[in-house]
Biopython code that builds the backbone (N, CA, C, O; Angstrom):
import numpy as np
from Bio.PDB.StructureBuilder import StructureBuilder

atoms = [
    (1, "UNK", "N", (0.817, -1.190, 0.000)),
    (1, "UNK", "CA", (0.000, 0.000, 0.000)),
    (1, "UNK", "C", (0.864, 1.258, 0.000)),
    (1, "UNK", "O", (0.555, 2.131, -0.811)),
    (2, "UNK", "N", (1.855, 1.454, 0.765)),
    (2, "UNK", "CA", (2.676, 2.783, 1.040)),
    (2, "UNK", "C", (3.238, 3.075, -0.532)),
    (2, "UNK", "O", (3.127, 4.204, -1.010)),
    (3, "UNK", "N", (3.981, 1.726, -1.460)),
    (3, "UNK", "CA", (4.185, 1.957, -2.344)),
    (3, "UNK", "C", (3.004, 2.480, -3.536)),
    (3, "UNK", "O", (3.016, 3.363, -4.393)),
    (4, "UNK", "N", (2.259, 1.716, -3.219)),
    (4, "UNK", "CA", (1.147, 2.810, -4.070)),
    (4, "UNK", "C", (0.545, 4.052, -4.089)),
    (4, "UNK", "O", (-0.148, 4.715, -4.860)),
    (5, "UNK", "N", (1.075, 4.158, -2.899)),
    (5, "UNK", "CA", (0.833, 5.926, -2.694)),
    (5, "UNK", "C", (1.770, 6.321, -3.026)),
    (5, "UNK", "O", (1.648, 7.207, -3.871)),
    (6, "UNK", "N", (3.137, 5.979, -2.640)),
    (6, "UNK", "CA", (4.556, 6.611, -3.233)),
    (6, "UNK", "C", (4.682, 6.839, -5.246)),
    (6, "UNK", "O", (5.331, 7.541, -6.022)),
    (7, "UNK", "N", (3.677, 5.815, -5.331)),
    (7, "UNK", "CA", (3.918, 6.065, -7.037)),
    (7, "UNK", "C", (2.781, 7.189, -7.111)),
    (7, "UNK", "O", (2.946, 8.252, -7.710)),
    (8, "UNK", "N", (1.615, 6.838, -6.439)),
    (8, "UNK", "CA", (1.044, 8.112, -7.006)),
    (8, "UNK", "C", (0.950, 9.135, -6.977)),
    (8, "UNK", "O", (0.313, 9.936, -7.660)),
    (9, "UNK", "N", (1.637, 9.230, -6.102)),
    (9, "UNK", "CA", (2.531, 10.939, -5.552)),
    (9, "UNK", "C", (3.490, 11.600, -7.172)),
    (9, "UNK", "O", (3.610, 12.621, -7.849)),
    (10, "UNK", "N", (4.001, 10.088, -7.093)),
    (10, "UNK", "CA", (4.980, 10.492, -8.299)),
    (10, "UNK", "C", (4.712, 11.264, -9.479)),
    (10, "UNK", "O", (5.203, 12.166, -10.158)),
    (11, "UNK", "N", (3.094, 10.038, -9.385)),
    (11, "UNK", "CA", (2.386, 10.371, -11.331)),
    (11, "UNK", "C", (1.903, 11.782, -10.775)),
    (11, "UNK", "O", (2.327, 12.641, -11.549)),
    (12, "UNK", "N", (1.132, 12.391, -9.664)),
    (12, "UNK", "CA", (0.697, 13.612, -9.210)),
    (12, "UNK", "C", (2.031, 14.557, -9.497)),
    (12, "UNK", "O", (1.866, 15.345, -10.428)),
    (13, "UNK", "N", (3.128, 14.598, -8.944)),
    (13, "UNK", "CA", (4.201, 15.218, -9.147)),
    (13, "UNK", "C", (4.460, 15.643, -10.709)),
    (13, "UNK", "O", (4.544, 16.768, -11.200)),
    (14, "UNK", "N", (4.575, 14.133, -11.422)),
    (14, "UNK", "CA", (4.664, 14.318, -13.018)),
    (14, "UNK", "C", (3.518, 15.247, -13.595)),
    (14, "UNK", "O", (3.761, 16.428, -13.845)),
    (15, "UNK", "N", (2.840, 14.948, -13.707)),
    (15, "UNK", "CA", (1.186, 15.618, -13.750)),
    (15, "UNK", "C", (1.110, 17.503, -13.466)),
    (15, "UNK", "O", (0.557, 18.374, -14.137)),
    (16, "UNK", "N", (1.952, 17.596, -12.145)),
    (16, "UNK", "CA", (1.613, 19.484, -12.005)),
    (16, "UNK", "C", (2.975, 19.827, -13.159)),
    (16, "UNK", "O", (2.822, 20.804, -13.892)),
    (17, "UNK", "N", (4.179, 19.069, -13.278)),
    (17, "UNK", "CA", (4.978, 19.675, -14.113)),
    (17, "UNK", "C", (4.420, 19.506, -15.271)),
    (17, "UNK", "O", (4.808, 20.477, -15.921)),
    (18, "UNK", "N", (3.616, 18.747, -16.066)),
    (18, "UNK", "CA", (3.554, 18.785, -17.277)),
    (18, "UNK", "C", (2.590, 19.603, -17.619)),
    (18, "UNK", "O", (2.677, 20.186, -18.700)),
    (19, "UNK", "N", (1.428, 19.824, -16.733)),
    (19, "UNK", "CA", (0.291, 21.030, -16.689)),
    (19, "UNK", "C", (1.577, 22.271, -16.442)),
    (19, "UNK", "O", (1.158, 23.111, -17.238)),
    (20, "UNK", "N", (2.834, 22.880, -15.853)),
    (20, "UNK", "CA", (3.187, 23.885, -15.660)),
    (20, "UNK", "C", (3.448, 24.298, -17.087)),
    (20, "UNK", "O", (3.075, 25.388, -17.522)),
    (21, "UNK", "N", (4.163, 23.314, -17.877)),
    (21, "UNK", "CA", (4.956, 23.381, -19.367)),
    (21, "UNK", "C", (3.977, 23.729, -20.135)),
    (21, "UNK", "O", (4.123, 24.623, -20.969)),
    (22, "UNK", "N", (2.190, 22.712, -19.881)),
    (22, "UNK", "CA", (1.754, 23.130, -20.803)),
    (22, "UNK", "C", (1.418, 24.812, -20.616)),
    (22, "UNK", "O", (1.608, 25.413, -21.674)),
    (23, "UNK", "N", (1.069, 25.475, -19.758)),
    (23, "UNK", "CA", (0.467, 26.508, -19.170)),
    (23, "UNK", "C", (1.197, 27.621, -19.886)),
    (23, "UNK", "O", (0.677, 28.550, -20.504)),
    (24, "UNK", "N", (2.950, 27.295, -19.644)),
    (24, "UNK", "CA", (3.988, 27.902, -19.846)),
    (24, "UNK", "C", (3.765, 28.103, -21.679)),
    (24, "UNK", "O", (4.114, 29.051, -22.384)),
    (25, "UNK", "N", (3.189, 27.059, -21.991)),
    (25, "UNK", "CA", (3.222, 27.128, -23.719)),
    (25, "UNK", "C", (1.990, 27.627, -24.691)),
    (25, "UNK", "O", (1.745, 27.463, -25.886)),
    (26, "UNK", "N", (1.361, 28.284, -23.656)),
    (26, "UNK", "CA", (0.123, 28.685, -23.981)),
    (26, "UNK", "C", (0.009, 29.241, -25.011)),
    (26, "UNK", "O", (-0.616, 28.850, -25.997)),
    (27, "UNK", "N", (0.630, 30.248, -24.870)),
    (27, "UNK", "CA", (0.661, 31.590, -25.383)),
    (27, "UNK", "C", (1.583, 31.456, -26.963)),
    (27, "UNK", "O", (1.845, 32.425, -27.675)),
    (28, "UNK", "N", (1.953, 30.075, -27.250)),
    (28, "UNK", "CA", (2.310, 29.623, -28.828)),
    (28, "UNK", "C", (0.898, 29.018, -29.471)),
    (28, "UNK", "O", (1.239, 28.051, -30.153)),
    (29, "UNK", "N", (0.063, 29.114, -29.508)),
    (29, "UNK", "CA", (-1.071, 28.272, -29.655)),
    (29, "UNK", "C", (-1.835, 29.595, -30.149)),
    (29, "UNK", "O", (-2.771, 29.343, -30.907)),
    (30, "UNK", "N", (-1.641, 30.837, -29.895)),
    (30, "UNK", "CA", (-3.019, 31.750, -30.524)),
    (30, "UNK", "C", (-2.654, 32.270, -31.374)),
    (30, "UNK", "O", (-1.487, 32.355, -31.755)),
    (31, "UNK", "N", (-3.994, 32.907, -32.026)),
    (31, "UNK", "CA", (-3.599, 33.487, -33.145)),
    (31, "UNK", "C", (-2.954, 34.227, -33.370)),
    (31, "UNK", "O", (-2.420, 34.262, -34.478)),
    (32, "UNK", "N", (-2.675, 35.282, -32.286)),
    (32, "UNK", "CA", (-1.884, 36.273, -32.574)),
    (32, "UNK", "C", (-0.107, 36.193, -31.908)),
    (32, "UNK", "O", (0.776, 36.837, -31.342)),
    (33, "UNK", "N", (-0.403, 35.112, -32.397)),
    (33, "UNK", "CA", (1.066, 34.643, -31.573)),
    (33, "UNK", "C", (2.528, 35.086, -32.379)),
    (33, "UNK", "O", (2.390, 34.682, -33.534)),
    (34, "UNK", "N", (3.624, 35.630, -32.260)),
    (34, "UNK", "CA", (5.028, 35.988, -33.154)),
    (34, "UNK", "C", (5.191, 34.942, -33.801)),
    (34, "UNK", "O", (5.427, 35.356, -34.935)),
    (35, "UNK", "N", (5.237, 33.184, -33.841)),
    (35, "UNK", "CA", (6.145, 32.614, -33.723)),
    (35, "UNK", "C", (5.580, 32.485, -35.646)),
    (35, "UNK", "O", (4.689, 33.179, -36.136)),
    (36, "UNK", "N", (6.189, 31.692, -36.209)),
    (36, "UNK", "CA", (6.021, 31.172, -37.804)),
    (36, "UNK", "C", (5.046, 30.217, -37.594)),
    (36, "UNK", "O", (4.867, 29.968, -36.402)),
    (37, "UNK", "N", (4.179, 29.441, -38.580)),
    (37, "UNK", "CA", (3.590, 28.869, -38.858)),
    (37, "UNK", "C", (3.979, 27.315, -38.711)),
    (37, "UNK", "O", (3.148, 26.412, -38.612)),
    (38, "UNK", "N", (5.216, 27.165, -38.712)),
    (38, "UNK", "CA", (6.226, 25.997, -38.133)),
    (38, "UNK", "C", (6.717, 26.183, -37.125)),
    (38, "UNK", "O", (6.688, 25.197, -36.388)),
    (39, "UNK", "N", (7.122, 26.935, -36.781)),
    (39, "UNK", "CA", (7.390, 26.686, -35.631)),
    (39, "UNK", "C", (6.506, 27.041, -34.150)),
    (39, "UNK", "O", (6.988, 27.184, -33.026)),
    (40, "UNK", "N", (4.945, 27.135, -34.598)),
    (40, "UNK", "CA", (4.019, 27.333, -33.856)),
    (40, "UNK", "C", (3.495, 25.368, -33.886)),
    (40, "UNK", "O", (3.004, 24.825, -32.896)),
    (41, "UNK", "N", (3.731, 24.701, -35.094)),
    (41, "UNK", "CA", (3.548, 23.467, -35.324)),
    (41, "UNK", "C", (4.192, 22.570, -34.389)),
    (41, "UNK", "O", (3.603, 21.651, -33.820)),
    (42, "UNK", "N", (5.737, 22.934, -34.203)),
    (42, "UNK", "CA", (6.699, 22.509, -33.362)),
    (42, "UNK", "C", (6.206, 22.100, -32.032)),
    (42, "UNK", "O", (5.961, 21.024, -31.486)),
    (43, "UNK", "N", (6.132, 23.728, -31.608)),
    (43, "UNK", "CA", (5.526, 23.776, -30.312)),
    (43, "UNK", "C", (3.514, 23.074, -30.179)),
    (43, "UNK", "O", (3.215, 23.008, -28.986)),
    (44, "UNK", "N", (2.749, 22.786, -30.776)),
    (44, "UNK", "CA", (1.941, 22.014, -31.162)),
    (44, "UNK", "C", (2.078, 20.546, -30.570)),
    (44, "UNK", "O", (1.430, 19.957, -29.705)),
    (45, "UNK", "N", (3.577, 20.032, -31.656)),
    (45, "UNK", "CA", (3.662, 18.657, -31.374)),
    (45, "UNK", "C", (4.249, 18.400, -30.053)),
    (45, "UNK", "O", (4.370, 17.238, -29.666)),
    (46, "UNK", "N", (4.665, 19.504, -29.250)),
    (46, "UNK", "CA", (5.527, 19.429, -28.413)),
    (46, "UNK", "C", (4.595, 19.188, -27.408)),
    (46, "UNK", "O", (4.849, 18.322, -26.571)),
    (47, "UNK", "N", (3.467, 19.872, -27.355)),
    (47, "UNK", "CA", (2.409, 20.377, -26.164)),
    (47, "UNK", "C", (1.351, 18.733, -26.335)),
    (47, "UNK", "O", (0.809, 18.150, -25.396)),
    (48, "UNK", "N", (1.326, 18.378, -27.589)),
    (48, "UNK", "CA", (0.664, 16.696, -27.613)),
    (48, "UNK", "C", (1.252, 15.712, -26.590)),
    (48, "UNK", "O", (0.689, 15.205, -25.620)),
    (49, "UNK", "N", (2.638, 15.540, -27.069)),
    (49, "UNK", "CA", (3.659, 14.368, -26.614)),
    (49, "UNK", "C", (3.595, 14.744, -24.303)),
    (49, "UNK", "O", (3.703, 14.092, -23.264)),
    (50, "UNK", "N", (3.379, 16.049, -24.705)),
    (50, "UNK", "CA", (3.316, 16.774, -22.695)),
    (50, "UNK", "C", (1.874, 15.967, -22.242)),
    (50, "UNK", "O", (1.679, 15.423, -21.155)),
    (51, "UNK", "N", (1.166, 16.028, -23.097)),
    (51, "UNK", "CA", (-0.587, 15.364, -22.425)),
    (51, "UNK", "C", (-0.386, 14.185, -22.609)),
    (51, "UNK", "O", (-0.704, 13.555, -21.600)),
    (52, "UNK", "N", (0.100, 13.365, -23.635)),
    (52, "UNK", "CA", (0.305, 11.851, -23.559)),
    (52, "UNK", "C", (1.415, 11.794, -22.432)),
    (52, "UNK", "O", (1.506, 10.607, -22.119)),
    (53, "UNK", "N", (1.975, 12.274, -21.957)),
    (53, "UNK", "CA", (3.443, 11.534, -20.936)),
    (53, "UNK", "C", (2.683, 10.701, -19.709)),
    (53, "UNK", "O", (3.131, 9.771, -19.038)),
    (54, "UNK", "N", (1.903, 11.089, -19.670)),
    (54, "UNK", "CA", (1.607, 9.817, -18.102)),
    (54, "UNK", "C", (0.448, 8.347, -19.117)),
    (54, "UNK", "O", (0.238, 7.235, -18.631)),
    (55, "UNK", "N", (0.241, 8.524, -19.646)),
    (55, "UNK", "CA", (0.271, 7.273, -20.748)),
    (55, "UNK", "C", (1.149, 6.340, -21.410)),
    (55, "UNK", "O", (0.884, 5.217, -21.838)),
    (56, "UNK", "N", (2.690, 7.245, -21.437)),
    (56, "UNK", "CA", (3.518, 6.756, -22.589)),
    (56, "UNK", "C", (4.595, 5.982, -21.834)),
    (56, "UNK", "O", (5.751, 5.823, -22.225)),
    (57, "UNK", "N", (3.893, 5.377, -20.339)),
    (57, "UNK", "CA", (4.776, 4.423, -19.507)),
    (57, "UNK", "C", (4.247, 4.174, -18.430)),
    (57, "UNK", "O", (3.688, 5.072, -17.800)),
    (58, "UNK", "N", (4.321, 2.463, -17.821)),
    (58, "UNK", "CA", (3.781, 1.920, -17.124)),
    (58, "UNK", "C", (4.111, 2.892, -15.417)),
    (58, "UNK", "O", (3.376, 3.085, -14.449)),
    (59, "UNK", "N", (5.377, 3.256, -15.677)),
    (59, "UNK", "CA", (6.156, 3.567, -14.096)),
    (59, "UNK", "C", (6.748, 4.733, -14.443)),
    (59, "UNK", "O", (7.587, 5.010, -15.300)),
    (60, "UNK", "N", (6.112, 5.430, -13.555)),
    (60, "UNK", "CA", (6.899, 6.989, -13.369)),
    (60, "UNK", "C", (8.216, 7.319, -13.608)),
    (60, "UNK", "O", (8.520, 8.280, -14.315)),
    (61, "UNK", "N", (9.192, 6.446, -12.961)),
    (61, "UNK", "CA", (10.710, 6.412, -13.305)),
    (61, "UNK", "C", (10.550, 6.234, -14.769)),
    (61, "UNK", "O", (11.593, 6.487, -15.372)),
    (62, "UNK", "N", (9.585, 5.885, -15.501)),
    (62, "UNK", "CA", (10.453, 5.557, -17.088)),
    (62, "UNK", "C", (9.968, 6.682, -17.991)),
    (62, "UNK", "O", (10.183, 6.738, -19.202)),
    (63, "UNK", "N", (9.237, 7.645, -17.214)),
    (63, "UNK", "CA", (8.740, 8.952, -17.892)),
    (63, "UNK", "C", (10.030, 9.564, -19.025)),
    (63, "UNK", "O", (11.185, 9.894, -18.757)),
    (64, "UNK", "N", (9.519, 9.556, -19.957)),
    (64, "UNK", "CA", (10.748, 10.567, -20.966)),
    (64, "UNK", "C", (10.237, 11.862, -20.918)),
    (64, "UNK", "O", (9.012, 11.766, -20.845)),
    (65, "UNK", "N", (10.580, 12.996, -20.923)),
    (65, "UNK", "CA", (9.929, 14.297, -21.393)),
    (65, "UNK", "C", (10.570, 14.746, -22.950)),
    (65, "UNK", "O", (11.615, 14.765, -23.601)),
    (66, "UNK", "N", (9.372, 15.025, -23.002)),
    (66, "UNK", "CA", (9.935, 15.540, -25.000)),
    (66, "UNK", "C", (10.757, 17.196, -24.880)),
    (66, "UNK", "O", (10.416, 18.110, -24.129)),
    (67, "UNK", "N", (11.783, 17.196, -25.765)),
    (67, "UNK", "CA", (12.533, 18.448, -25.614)),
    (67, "UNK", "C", (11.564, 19.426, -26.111)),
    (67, "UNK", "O", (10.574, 19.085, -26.757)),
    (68, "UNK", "N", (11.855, 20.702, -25.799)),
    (68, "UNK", "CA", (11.089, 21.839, -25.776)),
    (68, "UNK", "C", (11.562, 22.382, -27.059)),
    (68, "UNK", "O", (12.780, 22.466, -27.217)),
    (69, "UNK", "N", (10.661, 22.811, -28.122)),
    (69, "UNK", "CA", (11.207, 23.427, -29.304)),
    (69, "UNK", "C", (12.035, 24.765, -28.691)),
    (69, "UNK", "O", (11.782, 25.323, -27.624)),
    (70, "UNK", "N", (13.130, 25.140, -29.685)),
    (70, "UNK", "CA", (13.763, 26.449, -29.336)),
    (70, "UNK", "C", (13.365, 27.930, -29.703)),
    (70, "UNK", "O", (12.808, 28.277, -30.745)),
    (71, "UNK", "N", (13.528, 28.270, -29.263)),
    (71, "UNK", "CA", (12.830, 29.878, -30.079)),
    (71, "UNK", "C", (13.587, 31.152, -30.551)),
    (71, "UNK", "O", (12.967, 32.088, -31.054)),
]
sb = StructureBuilder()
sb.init_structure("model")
sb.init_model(0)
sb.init_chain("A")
sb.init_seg("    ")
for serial, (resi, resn, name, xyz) in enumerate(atoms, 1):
    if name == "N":
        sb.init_residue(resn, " ", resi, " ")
    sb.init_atom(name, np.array(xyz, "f"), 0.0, 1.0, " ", f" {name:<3s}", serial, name[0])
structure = sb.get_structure()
């Protein structure tokens, strides 16, 4: 039992950082945004792969995070 709370602390932990990134990436997503048309795409695929991460592995330790496009 303790370990199952210890993981789900984890996935909770994983979970507020990947809501911070997405939050953080908001503001590439509107219309009136600077960035190019690609590289608004970038950041797109970037902000997908952030909502799939607690899907894309059985155990928290094997979490990958996708690199952040550059700007």
């Amino acid at each position: 039992m303790e370990n199952e709370l210890f993981t789900q602390k984890q996935w909770n932990e994983i979970r507020d950082i990947r809501n911070r990134l997405l939050v953080e990436t908001d503001w590439t997503q509107v219309s009136d945004s600077p960035l190019s048309e690609s590289k608004r795409a970038e950041f797109n695929d970037y902000r997908a792969q952030l909502r799939n991460l607690p899907n894309q592995s059985e155990s928290p330790d094997q979490v990958v995070w996708p690199a952040k496009p550059e700007l």
